[in-house]
N, C-alpha and C positions, 0 to 999 in steps of 0.2 A: 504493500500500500504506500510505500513513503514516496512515489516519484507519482504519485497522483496531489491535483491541483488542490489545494483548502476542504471546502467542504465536501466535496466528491471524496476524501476519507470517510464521511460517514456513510456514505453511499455505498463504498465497498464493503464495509461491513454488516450494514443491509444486505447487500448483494451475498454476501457471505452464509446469511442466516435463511435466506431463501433457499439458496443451495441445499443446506441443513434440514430446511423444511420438506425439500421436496426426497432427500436418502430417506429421509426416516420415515416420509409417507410408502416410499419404493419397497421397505423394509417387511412393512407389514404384509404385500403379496409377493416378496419374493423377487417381483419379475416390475417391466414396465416400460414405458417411455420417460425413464430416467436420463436419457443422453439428451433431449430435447430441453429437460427441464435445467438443466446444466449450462445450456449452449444459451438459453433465452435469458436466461436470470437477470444478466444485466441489464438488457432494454427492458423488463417489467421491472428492477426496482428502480430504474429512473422516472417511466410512466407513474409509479403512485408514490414514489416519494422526491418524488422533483418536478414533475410537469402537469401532474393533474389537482383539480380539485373536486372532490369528495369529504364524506362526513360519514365516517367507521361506525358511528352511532344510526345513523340512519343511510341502509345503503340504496335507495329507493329515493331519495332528496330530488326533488324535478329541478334543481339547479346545478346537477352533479354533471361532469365530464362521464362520457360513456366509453367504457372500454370493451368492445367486443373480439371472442376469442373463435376464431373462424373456423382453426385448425381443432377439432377440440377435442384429438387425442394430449394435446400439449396442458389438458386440466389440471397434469398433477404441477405443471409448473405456476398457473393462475394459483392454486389453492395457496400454494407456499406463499407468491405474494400476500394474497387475499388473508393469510394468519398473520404474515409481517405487519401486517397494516393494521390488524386489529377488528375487521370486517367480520370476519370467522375463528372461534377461541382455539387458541391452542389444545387444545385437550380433543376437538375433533380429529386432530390428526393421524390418531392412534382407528381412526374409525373408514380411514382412505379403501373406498373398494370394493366395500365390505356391504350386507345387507340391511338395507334401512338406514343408509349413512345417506348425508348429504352432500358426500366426495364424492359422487361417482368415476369411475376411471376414464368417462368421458363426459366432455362438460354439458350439464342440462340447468338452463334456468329456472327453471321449477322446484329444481333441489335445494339452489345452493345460494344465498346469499352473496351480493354482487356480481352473479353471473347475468350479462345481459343477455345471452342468446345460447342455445343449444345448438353446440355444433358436433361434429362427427360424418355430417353430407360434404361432404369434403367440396367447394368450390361455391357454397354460396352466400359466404359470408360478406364478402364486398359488395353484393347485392343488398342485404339488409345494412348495411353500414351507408349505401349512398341513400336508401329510402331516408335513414335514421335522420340524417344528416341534412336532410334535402326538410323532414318534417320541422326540425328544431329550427332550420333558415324561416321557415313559414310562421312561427309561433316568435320569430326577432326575438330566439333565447341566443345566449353569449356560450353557450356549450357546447363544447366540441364532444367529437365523433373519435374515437382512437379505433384502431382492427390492426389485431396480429391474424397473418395466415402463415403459410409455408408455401416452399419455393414451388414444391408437389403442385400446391393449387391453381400454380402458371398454368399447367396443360389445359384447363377448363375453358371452354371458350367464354363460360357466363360471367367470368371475372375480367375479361377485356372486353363484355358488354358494357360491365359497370365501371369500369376504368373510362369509356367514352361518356358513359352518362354523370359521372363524378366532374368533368372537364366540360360536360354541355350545362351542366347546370352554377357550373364556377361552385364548388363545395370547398369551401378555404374553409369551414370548420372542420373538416375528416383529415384526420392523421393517420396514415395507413402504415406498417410495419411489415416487411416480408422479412423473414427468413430463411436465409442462405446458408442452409448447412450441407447440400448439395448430399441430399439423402431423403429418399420416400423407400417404401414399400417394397418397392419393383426392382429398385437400382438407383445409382446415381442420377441426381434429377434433371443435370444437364445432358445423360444418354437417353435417359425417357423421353424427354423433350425439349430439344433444346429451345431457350430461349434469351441467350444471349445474342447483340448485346441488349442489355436490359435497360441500363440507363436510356440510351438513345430513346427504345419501345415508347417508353414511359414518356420520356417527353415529348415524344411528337404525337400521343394522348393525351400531351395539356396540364401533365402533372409537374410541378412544380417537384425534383427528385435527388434527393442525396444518396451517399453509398459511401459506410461508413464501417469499420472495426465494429463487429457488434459485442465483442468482446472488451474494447478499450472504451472504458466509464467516461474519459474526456471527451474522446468523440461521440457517445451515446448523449451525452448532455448538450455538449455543441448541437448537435442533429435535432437535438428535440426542442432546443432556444431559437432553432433557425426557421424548423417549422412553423413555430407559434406566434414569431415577428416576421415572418416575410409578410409583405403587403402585397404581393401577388393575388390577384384574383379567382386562384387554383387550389385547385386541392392537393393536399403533397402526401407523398412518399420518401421512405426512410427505405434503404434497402442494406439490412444490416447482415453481410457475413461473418456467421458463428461457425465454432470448432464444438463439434457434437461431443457431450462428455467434458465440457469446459472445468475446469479445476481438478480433475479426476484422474491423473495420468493413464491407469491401466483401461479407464474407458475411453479415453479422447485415443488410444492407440488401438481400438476393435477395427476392424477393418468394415462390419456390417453390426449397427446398434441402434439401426430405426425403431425395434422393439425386443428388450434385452430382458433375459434371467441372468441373474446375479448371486452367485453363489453365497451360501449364510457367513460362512467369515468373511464375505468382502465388504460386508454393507460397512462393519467396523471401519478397513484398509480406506475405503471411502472416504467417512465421517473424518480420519486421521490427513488422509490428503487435505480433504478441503482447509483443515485446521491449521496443517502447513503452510498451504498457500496465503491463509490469514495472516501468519506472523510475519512474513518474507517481505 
């Protein structure tokens, strides 16, 4: 942490405890989208503890920043935030999974506190984020739009529908985040489909578009001050490449960890890395 800028220290160690939050959720089934939750952490503890506004007490506030999770096998990574923040108590974490919990292993609004959208349809989250987005312009609220997907959900064509209708209808409240971990399901997500280059895509869609370390806290902070002050009339994108398994050595070195079993003494070797890379 020490070649990081003032207050982005306490960011990292946010960023640290999400980490923490999402092994020890991974813990309880063993197995998971542990590498994702790892590789995101940092752009979600900048989004809720540095760029967004919300009220932990009340997660339903109609003057709340809305964060929609598109991707929503990436739940166990929202949850970890969504306990950092105080949205959801600690002590449900022990419940990630599991029957009658409100963690589902993928994310459903219905369940969960601060979840705004149920995802797991893998491609249509930029679609409800430009309606969302396009409603609050209509109701002249000051509230922004935020949407994490994955790089996977390129291939859809419905999400470069809503890429043109985010840019026809100038949505400068929606802050979109893709992650580049250049891994889905199938294989690597630039052989599934390629879709670079991506900047360029993006802006000649009208998006107003950064591409930044999603792993380096100065740039995830840069990225999210830039989107919030441009004066651009667009809606922007963040297009953050992450290292899957980020803090984790023995998992950022898997060769395939889009959805990983974790042997019972590693959750510890884990927990010990992350705590490393805390002091360092």
């Amino acid at each position: 942490m020490s070649n990081l800028k003032g207050h982005n220290r306490d960011l990292a160690e946010r960023a640290y405890r999400v980490r923490r939050n999402a092994v020890l959720m991974g813990e309880v089934q063993g197995q998971g989208y542990i590498a994702q939750a790892l590789d995101i952490a940092d752009v979600l503890t900048v989004a809720y503890f540095h760029a967004m506004n919300y009220r932990p007490e009340d997660p339903e506030w109609e003057g709340r920043d809305r964060f929609l999770l598109s991707n929503g096998h990436y739940a166990i990574a929202l949850y970890a935030a969504l306990i950092e923040a105080g949205i959801i108590p600690a002590d449900e974490l022990e419940s990630y999974g599991s029957d009658d919990s409100r963690l589902p292993m993928s994310g459903m609004a219905s369940y969960t506190p601060g979840m705004e959208m149920s995802g797991g349809s893998l491609g249509v989250g930029m679609s409800i984020a430009v309606g969302m987005a396009l409603g609050l312009k209509r109701k002249h609220s000051s509230s922004r739009v935020y949407i994490l997907f994955s790089d996977g959900e390129l291939d859809e064509g419905a999400v470069w529908e809503a890429f043109m209708s985010a840019a026809h209808y100038k949505l400068d409240n929606l802050i979109a985040i893709v992650d580049v971990n250049n891994q889905q399901a199938d294989g690597p997500s630039t052989q599934v489909m390629a879709f670079e280059p991506l900047v360029q895509k993006l802006e000649a869609f009208g998006w107003f578009v950064q591409r930044i370390d999603g792993n380096d806290l100065d740039a995830v902070v840069g990225a999210f001050d830039a989107a919030k002050d441009s004066h651009e009339a667009k809606p922007r994108i963040i297009i953050a490449d992450t290292l899957m398994g980020k803090g984790v050595p023995f998992l950022e070195a898997r060769e395939k960890n889009h959805f990983i079993r974790v042997d019972p003494h590693e959750w510890q070797l884990a927990l010990a890395a992350l705590e490393e890379g805390r002091q360092s």
